[in-house]
DSSP file (Angstrom, degrees, kcal/mol; ACC not computed):
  #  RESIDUE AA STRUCTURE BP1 BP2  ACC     N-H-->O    O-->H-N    N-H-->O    O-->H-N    TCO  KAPPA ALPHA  PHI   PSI    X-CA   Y-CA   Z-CA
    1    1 A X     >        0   0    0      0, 0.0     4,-2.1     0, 0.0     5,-0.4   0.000 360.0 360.0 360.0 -30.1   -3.7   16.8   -3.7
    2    2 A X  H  >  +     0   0    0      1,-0.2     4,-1.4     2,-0.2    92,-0.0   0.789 360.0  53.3 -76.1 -29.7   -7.4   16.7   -4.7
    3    3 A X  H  > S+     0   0    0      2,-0.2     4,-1.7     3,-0.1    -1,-0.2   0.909 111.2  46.2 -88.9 -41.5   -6.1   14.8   -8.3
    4    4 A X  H  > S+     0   0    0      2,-0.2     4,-4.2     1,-0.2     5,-0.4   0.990 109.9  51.1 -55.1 -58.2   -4.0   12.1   -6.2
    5    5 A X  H  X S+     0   0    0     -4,-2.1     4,-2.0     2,-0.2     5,-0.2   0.938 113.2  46.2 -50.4 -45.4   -7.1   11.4   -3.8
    6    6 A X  H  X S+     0   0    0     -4,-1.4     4,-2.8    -5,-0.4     5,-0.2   0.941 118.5  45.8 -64.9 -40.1   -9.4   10.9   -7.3
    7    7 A X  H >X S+     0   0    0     -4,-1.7     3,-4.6     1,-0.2     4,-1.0   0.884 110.2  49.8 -52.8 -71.9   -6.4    8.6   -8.7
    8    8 A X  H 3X S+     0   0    0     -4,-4.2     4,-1.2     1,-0.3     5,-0.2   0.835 113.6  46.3 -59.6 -27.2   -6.1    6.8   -5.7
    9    9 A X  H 3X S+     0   0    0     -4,-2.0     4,-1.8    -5,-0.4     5,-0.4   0.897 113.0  56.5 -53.4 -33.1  -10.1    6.2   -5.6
   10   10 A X  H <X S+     0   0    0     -3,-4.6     4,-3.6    -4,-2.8     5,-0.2   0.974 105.5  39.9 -73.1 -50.3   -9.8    5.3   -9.0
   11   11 A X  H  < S+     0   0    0     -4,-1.0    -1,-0.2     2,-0.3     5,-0.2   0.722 112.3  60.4 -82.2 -17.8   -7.2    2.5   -9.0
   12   12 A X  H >X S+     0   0    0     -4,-1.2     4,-2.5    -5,-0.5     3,-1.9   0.999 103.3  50.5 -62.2 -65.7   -8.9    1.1   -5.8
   13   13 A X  H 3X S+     0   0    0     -4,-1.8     4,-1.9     1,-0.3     5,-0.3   0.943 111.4  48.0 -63.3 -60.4  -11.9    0.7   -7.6
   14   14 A X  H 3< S+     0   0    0     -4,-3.6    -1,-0.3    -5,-0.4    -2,-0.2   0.555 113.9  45.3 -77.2  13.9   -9.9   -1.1  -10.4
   15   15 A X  H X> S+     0   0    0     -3,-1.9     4,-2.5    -5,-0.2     3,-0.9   0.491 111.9  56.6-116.4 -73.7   -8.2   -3.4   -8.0
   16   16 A X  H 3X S+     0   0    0     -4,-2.5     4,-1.2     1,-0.2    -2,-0.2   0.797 113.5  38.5 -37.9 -29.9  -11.6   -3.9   -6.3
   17   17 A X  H 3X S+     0   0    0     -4,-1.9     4,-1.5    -5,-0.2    -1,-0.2   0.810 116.1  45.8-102.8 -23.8  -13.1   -5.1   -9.5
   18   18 A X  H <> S+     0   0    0     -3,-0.9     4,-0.8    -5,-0.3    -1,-0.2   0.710 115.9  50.3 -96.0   3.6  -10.4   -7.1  -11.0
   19   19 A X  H  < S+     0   0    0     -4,-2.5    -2,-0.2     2,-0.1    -1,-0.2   0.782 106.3  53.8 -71.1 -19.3  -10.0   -8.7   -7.5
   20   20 A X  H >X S+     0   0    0     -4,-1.2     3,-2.2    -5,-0.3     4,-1.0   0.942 112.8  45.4 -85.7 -67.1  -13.8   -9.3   -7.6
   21   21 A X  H 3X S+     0   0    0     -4,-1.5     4,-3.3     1,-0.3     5,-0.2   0.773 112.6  51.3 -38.0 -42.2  -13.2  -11.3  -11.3
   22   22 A X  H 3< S+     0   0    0     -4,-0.8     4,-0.4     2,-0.2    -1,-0.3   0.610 111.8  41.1 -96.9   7.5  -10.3  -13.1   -9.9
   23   23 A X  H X> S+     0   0    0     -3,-2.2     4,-5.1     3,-0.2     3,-2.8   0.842 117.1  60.1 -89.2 -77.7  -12.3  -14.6   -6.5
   24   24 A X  H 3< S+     0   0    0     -4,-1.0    -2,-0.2     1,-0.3    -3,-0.2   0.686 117.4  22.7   6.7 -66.8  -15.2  -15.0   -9.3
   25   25 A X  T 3< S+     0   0    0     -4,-3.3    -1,-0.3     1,-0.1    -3,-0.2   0.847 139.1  23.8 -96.8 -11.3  -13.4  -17.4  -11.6
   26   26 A X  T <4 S-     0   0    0     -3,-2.8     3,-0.4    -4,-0.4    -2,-0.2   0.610  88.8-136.6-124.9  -9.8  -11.0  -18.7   -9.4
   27   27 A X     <  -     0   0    0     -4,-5.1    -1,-0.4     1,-0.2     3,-0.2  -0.418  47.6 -50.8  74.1-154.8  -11.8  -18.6   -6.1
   28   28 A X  S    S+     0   0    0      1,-0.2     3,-0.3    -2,-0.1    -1,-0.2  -0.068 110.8  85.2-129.2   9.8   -9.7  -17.7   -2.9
   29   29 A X    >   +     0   0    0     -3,-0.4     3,-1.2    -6,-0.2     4,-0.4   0.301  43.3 120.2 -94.1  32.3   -6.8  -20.0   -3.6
   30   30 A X  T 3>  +     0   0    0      1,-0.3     4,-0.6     2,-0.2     3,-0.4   0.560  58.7  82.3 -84.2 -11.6   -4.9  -17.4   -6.0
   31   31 A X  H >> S+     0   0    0     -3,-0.3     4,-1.3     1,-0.3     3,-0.7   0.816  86.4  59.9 -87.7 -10.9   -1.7  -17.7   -3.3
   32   32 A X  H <> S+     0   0    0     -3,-1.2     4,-2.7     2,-0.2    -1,-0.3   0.836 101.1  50.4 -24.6 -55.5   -0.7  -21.0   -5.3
   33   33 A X  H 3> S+     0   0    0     -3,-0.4     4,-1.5    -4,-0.4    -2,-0.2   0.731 109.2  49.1 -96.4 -29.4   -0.3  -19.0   -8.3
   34   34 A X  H << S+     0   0    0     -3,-0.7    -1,-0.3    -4,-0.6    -2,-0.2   0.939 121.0  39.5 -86.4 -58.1    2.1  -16.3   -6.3
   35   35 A X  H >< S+     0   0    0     -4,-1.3     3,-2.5     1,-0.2    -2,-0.3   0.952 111.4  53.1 -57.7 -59.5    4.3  -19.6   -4.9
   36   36 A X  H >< S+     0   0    0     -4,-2.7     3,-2.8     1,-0.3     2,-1.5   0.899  97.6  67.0 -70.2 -47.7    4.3  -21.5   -7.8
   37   37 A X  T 3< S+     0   0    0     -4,-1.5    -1,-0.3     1,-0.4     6,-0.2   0.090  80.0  83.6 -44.4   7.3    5.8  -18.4  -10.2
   38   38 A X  T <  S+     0   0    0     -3,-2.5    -1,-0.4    -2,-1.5     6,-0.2   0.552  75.5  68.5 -62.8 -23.2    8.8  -18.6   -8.4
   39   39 A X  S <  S+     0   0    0     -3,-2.8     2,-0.4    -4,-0.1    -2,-0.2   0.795  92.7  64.9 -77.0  -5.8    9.8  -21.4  -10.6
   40   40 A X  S >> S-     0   0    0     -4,-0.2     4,-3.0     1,-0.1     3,-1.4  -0.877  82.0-133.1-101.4 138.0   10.1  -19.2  -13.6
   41   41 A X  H >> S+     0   0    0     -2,-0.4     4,-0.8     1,-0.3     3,-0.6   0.866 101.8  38.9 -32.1 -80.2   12.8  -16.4  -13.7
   42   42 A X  H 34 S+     0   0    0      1,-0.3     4,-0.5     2,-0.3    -1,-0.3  -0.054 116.4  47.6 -99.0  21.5   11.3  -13.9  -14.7
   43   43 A X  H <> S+     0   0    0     -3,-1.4     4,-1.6    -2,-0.5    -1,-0.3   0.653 113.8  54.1-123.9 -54.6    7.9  -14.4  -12.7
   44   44 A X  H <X S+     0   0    0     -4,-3.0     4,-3.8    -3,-0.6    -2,-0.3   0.863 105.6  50.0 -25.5 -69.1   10.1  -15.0  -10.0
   45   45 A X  H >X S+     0   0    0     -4,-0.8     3,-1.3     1,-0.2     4,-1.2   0.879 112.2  49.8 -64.1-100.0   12.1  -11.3  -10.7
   46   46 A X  H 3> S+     0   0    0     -4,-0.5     4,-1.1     1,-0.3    -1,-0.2   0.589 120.1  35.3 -27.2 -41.7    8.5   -9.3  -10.8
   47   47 A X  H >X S+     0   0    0     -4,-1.6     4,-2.9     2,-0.2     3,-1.2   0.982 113.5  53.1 -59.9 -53.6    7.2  -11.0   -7.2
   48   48 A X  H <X S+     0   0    0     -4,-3.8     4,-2.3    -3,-1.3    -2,-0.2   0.928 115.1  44.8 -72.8 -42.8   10.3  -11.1   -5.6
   49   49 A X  H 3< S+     0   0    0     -4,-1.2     4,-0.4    -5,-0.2    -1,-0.3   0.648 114.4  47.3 -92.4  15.9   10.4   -7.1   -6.6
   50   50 A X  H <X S+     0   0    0     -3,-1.2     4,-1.0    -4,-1.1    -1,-0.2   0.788 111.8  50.2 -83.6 -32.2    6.8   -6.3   -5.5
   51   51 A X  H  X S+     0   0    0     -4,-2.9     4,-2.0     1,-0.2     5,-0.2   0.806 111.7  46.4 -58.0 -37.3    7.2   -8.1   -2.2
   52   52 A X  H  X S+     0   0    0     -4,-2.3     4,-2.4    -5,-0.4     5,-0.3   0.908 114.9  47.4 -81.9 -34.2   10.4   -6.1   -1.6
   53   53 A X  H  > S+     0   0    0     -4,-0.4     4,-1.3     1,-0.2    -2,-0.2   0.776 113.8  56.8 -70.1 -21.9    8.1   -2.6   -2.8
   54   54 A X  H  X S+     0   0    0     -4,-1.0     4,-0.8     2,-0.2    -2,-0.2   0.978 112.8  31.0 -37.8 -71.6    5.6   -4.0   -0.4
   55   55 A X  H  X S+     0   0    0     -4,-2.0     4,-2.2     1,-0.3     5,-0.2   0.806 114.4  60.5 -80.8 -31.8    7.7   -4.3    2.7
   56   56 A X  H >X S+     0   0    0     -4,-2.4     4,-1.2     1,-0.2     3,-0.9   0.969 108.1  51.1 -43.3 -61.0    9.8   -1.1    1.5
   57   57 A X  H >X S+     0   0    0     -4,-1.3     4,-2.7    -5,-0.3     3,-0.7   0.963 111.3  46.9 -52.2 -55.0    6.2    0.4    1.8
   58   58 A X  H 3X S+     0   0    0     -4,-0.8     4,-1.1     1,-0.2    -1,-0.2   0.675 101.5  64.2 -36.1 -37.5    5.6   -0.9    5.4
   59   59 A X  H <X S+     0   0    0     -4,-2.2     4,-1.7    -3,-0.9    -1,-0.2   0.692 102.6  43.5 -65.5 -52.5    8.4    0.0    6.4
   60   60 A X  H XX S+     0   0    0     -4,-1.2     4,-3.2    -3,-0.7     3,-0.9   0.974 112.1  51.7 -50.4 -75.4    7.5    3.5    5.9
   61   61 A X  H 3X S+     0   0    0     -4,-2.7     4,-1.0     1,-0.2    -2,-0.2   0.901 108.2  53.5 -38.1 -46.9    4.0    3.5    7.4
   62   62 A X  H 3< S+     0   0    0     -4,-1.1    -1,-0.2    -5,-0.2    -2,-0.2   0.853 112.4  39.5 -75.3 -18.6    5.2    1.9   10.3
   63   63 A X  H << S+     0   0    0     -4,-1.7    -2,-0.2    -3,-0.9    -1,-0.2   0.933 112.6  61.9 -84.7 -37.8    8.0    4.7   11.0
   64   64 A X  H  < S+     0   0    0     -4,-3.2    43,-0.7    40,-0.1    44,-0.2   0.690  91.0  76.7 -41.1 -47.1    5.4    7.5    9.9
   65   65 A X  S  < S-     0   0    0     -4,-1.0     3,-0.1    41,-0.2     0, 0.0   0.070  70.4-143.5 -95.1 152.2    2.7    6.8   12.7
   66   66 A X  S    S+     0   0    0      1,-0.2     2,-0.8    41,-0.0    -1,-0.1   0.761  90.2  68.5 -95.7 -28.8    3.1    7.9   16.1
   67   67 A X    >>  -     0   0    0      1,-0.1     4,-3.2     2,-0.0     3,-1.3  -0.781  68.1-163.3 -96.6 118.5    1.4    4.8   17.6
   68   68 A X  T 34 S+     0   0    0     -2,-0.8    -1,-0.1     1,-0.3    -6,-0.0   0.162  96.6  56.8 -77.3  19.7    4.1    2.0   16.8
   69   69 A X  T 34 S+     0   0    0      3,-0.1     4,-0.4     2,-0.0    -1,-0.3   0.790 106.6  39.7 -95.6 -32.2    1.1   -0.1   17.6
   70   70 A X  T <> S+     0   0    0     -3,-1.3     4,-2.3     2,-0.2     5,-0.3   0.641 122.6  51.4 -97.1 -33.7   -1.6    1.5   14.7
   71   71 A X  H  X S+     0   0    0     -4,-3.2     4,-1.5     1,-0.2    -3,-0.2   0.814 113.9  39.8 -87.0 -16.1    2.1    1.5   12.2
   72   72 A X  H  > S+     0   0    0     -5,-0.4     4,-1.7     3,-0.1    -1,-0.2   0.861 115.0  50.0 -91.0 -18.8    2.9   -2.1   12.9
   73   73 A X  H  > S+     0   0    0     -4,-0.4     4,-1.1     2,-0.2    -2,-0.2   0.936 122.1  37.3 -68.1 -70.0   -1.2   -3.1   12.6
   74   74 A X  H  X S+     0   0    0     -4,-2.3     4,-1.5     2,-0.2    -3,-0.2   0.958 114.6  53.9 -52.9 -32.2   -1.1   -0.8    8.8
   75   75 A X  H >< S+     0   0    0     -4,-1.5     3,-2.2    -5,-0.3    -2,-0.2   0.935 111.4  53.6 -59.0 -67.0    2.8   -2.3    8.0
   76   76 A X  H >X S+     0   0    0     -4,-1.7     3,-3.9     1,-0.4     4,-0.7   0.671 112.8  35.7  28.2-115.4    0.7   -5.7    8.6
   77   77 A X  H 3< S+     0   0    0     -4,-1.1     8,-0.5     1,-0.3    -1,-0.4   0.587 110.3  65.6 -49.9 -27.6   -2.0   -5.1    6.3
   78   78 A X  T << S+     0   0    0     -3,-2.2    -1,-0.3    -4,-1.5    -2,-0.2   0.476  83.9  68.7-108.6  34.4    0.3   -3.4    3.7
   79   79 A X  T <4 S+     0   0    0     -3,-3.9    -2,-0.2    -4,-0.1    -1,-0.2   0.781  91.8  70.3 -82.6 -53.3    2.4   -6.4    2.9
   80   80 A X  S  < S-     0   0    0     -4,-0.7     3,-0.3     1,-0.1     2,-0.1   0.479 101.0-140.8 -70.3   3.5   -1.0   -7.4    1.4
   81   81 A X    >>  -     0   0    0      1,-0.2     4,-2.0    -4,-0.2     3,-1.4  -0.491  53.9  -1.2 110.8-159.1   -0.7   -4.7   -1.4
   82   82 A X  H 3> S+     0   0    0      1,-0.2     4,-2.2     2,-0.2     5,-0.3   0.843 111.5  69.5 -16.5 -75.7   -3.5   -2.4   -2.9
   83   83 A X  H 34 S+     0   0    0     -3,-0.3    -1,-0.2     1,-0.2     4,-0.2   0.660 115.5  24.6 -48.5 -11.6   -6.4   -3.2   -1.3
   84   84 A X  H X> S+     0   0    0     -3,-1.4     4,-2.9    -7,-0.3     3,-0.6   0.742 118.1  59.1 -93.8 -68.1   -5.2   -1.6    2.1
   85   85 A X  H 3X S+     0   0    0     -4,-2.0     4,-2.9    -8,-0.5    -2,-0.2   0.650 104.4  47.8 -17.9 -44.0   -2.7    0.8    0.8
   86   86 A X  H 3X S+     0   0    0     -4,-2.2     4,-2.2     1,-0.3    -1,-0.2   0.933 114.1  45.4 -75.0 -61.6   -5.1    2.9   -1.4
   87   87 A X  H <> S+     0   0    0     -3,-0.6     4,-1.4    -5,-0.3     3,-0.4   0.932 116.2  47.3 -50.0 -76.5   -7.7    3.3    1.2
   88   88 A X  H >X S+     0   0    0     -4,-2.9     3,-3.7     1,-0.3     4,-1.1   0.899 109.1  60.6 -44.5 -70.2   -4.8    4.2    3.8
   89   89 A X  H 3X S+     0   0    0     -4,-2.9     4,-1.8     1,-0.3    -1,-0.3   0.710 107.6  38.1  -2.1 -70.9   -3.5    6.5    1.1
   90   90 A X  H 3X S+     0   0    0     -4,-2.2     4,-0.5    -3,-0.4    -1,-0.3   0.674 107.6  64.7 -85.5  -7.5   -6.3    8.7    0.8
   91   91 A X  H XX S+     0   0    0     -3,-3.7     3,-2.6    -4,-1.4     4,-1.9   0.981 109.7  38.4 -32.3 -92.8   -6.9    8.5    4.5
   92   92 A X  H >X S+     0   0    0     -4,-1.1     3,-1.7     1,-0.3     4,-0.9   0.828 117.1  55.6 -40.7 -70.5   -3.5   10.4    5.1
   93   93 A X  H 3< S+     0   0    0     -4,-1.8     5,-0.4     1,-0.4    -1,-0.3   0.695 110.3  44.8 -37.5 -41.6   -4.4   12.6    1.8
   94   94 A X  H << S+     0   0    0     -3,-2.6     3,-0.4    -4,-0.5    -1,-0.4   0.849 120.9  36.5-106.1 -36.6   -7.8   13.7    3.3
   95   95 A X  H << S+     0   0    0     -4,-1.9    -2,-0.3    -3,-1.7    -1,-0.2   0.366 106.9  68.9 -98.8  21.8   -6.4   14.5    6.9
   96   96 A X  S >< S-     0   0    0     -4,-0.9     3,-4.1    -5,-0.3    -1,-0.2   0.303  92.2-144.4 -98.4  -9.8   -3.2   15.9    5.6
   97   97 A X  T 3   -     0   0    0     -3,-0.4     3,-0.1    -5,-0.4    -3,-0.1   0.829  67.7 -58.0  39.2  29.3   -4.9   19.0    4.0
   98   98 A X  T 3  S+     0   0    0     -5,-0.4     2,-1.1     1,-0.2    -1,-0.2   0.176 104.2 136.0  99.2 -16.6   -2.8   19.3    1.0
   99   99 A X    <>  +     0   0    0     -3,-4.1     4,-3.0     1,-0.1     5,-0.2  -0.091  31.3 179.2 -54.0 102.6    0.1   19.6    3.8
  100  100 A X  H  > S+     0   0    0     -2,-1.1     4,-3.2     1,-0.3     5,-0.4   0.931  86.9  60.8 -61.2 -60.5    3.1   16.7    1.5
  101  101 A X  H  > S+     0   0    0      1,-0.2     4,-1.8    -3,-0.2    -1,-0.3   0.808 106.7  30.9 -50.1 -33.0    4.9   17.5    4.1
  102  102 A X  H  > S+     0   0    0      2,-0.2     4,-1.6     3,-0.2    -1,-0.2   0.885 119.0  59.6 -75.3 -44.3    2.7   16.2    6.8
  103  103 A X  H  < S+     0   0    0     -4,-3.0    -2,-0.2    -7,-0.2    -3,-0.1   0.861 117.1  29.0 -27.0 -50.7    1.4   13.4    4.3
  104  104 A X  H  < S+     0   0    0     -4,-3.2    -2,-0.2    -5,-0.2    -3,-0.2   0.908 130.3  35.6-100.9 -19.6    4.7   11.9    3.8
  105  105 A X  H >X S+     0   0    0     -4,-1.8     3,-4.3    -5,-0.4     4,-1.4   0.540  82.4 173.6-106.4 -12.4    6.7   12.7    7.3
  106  106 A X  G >< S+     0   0    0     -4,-1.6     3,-1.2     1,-0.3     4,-0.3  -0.147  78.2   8.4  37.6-133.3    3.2   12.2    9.8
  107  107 A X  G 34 S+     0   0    0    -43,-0.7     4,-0.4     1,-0.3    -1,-0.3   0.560 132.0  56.7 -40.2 -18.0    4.3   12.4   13.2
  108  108 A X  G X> S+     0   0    0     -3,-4.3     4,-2.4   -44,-0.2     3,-2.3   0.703  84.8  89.5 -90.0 -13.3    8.1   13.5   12.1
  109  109 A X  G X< S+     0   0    0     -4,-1.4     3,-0.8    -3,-1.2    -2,-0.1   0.768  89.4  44.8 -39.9 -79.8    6.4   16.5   10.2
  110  110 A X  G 34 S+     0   0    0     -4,-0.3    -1,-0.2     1,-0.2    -2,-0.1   0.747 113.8  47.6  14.8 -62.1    6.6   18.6   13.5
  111  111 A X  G <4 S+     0   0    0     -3,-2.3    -1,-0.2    -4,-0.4     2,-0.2   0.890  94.5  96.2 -88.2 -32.6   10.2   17.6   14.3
  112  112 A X  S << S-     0   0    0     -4,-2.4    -7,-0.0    -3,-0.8    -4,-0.0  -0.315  70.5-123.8 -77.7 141.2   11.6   18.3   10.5
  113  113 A X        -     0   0    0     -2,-0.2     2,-0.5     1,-0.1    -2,-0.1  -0.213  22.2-119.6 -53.6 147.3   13.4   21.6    9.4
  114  114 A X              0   0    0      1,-0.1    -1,-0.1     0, 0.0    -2,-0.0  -0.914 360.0 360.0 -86.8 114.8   12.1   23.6    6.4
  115  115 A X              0   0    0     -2,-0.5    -1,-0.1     0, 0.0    -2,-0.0   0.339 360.0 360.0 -71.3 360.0   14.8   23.7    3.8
């Protein structure tokens, strides 16, 4: 667990810094760039299946949580990719105590059989 929590620091730190680049040179309109690259296929194919790994992700958080108010606030905020996720990530990872099972099932951890 202790090597996932350094990854996930790691690649947060390398989404902070090339997000930091891309405010830098382009400023804060970058959601242009997401809309317009629907008119090409295959720019189109790569959004359309990060959006869908997004909500697939949201989806999760929100049924893990016990307060369906604190999982719909994090599904929220993890449509918007990395910069939440990572940071959530190692949240759960650091009060999970190495438990996966508790990591990945949160509130159902409790309720599920050991196989």
């Amino acid at each position: 667990m202790r090597a996932f929590q350094v990854f996930l620091v790691a690649i947060w730190v390398a989404l902070l810094v090339v997000t930091w680049r891309a405010i830098a040179d382009l400023g804060l309109g970058g959601g242009n760039v997401f809309v317009s690259d629907l008119s090409h296929p295959w720019r189109a194919q790569f959004n359309v299946d990060f959006l869908l790994h997004l909500l697939l992700f949201a989806f999760w958080v929100f049924w893990r949580e016990a307060s369906k108010l604190v999982g719909l606030v994090c599904a929220v905020l993890c449509v918007l990719g990395g910069m939440f996720t990572f940071p959530y990530l190692l949240l759960l990872a650091i009060r999970s105590r190495g438990d996966f099972r508790a990591f990945l099932l949160g509130t159902h951890a409790a309720q599920s059989a050991v196989v």
